[in-house]
N, C-alpha and C positions, 0 to 999 in steps of 0.2 A: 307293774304287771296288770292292774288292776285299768288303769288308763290306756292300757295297750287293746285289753279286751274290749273296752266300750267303743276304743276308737276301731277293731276289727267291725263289732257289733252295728256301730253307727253306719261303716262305710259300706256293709251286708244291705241295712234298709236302705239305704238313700239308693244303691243302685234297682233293687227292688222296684221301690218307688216308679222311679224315673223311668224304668226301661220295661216295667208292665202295670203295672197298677194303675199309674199316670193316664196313660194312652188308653186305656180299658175304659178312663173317668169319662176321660176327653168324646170318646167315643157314642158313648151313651148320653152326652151332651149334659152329666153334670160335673159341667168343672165349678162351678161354684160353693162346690164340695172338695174341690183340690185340697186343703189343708186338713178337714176332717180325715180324708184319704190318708195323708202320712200317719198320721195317730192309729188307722183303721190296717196300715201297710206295718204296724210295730205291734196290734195285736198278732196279724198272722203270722208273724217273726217268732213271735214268743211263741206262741201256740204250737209250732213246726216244730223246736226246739224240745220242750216238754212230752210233743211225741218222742220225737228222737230218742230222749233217756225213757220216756218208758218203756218205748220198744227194744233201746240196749241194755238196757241197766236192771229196771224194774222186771221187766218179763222174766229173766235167766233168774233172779233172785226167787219170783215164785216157783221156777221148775225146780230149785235149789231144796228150797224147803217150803213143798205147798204145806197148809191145813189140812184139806181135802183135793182128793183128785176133783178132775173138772169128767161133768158126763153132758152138759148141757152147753153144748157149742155154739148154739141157734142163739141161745139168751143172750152169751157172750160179746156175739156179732152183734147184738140191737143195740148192746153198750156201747161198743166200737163206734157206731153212728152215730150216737149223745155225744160219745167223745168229741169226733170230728166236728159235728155241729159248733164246741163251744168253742172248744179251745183253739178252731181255724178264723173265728171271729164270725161266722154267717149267723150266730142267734143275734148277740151284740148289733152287727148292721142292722138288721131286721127290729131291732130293737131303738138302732138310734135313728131311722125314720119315723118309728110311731111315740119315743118318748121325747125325743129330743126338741122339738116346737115347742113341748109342755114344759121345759127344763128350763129352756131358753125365755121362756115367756111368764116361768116362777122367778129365776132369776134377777131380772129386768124389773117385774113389780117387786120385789122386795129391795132394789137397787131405788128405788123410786121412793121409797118407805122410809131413805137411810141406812138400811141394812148393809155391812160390810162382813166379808167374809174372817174369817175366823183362822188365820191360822197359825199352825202350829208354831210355827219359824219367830213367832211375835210373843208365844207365851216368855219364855225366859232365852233372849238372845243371846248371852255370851255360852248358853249349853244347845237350845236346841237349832241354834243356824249351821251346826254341824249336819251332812244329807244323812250321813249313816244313822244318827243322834233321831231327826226327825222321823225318819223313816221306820226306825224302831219304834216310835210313839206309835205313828200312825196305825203299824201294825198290831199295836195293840188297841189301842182304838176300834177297827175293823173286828178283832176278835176278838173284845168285846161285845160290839155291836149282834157279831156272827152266831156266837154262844145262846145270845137273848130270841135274836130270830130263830133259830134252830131249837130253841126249850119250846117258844110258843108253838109252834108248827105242831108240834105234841100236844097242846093242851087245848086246843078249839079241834072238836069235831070237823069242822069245815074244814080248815085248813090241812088234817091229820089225814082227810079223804083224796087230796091231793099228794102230801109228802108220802103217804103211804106209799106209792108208785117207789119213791130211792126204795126203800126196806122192802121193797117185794123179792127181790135180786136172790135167789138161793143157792146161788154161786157167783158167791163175790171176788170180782178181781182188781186190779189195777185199773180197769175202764169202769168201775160200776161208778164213782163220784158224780158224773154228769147226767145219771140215770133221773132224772125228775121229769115231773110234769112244765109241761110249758108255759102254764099260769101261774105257776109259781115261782117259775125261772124269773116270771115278768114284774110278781110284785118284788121278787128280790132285788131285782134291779132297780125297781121304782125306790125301794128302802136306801140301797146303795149307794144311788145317784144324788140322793139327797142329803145323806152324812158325809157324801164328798164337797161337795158346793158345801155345806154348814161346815165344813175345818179348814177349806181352801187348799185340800190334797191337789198337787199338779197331775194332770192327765198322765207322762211320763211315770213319774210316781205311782199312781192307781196302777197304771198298767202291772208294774212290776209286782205291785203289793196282792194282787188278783191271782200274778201267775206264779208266786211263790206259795202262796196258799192252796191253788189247785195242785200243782208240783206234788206238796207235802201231801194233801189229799188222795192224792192217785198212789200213794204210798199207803197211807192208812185203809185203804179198801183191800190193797190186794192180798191175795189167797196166799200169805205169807205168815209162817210160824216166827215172828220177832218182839222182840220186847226189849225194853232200853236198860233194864234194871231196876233197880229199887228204886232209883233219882232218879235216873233218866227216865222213869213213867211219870214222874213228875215236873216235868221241865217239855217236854215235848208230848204230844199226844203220836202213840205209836199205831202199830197196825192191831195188838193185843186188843191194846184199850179200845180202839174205836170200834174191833169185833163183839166186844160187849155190849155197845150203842144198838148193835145190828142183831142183838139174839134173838131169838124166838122167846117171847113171854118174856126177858128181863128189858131190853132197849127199847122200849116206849110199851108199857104196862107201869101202874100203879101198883108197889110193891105189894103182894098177897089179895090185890083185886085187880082180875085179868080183863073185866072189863071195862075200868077206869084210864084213861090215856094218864100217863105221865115215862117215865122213862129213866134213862144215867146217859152218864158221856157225853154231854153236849157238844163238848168243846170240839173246837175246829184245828187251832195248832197248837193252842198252849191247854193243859189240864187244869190249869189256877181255878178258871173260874167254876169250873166243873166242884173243885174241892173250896171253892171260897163261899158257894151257895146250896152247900151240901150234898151235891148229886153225880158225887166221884164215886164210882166201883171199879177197885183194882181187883183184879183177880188172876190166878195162874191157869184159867181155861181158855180154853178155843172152843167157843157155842156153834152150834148150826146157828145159820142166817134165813133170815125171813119175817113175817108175818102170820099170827097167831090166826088169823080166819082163813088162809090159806092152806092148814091144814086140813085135812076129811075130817067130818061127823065122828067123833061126838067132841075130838080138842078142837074143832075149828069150824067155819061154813064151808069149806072147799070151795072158798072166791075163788075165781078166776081172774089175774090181772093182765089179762093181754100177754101174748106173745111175742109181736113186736110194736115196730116204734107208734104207728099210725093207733092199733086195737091199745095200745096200752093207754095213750090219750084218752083215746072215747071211752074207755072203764073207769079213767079217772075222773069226769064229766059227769058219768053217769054218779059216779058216789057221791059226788060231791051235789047235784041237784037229788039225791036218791032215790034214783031210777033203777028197780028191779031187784 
């Protein structure tokens, strides 16, 4: 069953491919990017797809059992456009023209050095040359890696002036995950791109590992009253748990000083490390979502974080060089 989907899956992109993407390269006269293209034609594959169940699957699930009603539709829609942005592969493009020379030419010098790639398939052969076996590693690796980036983002001012932008969202749904600033989208990438070359994850692979964590992500935002149970909040990060990440004054404050960054719920798909480095909060509530200077005088400065996609940029710019 399993070989029948990938063989539908594969015979999906190759036409793809071939019968518009191809000609679009051609056209614009970089074929010399023909091969990058097929890698680039299996993001927007997946991308297409993840919408698809959000829009079948995910959306009815929050009319099912919202949190809160939604009153702010205008917000919604900005989300919608972060969404489409990532997950149709246009940040990523825009991305592998300005990072990729740099990659390619880190690569190369440390290939020059003696450096060989790292991976997973080589640590212990006769368990991890299984793809399911590696690819579980890898994932957790990634979310790992994910958890660390995601704590610090909380604990440098600079960096908190940007991530601020996801946690502005005060109605969060199934589109709010891709809600960031675009400098930060960038260093993420740049962090990313380089624990994948340092383990020897295949392109293939990355893709899938990206989009099963966006997938589960676009789950955990939405405006969905669910919880996995007593284990099951344990074993997966649900939409409960990661509404705690997102409260006003618990998910990124320093517990009992409101103006110290720190936060809970780090975690992206698994809770482990959330509870392995202490900064797991189970709870049976559903918080409002936001940001604590967002509110009016005297709980908050009544920031303003932009309205939509463009104002929301330049407020993040501004915080971040602190202008005004």
């Amino acid at each position: 069953m399993l070989d029948l989907l990938n063989g539908w899956i594969g015979q999906i992109e190759a036409t793809l491919f071939q019968d518009v993407i191809l000609p679009v390269v051609y056209q614009l006269g970089l074929g010399g990017y023909a091969e990058d293209a097929f890698t680039g034609t299996e993001w927007l594959l997946v991308g297409l797809v993840q919408i698809v169940v959000m829009v079948l699957i995910l959306g009815p699930l929050e009319k099912l059992r919202p949190v809160e009603a939604v009153t702010d539709r205008a917000a919604i829609r900005t989300d919608i456009l972060y969404t489409v942005v990532h997950r149709l592969g246009l940040f990523r493009l825009a991305m592998f023209f300005l990072l990729g020379p740099l990659m390619d030419g880190l690569e190369g010098h440390l290939r020059l050095l003696g450096w060989q790639r790292v991976n997973v398939e080589d640590w212990w052969p006769a368990v991890t040359s299984s793809p399911l076996v590696s690819f579980f590693i890898y994932l957790l690796l990634f979310d790992l890696l994910d958890y660390w980036y995601h704590r610090l983002s909380h604990t440098y001012r600079w960096w908190w002036s940007l991530h601020s932008l996801h946690h502005s969202q005060r109605q969060m749904t199934l589109w709010s995950d891709n809600r960031n600033h675009l400098l930060d989208d960038m260093l993420r990438d740049v962090v990313f791109a380089v624990a994948a070359l340092a383990v020897g994850v295949e392109p293939s692979q990355y893709v899938m590992l990206v989009a099963l964590s966006q997938l589960l992500q676009s789950l955990q935002h939405a405006n969905l009253r669910l919880h996995f149970g007593t284990w099951g909040e344990r074993l997966l990060v649900s939409p409960r748990f990661h509404r705690t990440h997102h409260a006003v004054g618990v998910g990124h404050e320093a517990i009992g000083r409101p103006t110290k960054l720190g936060g809970c719920n780090y975690g992206v798909i698994f809770p482990w490390w959330d509870m392995l480095f202490r900064t797991a909060v189970f709870t049976d509530a559903y918080y409002p979502t936001g940001v604590r200077d967002q509110m009016p005088p005297p709980a908050g400065k009544g920031r303003d974080y932009g309205a939509g996609f463009l104002s929301q940029q330049w407020y993040g710019i501004k915080r971040l060089l602190r202008l005004g």
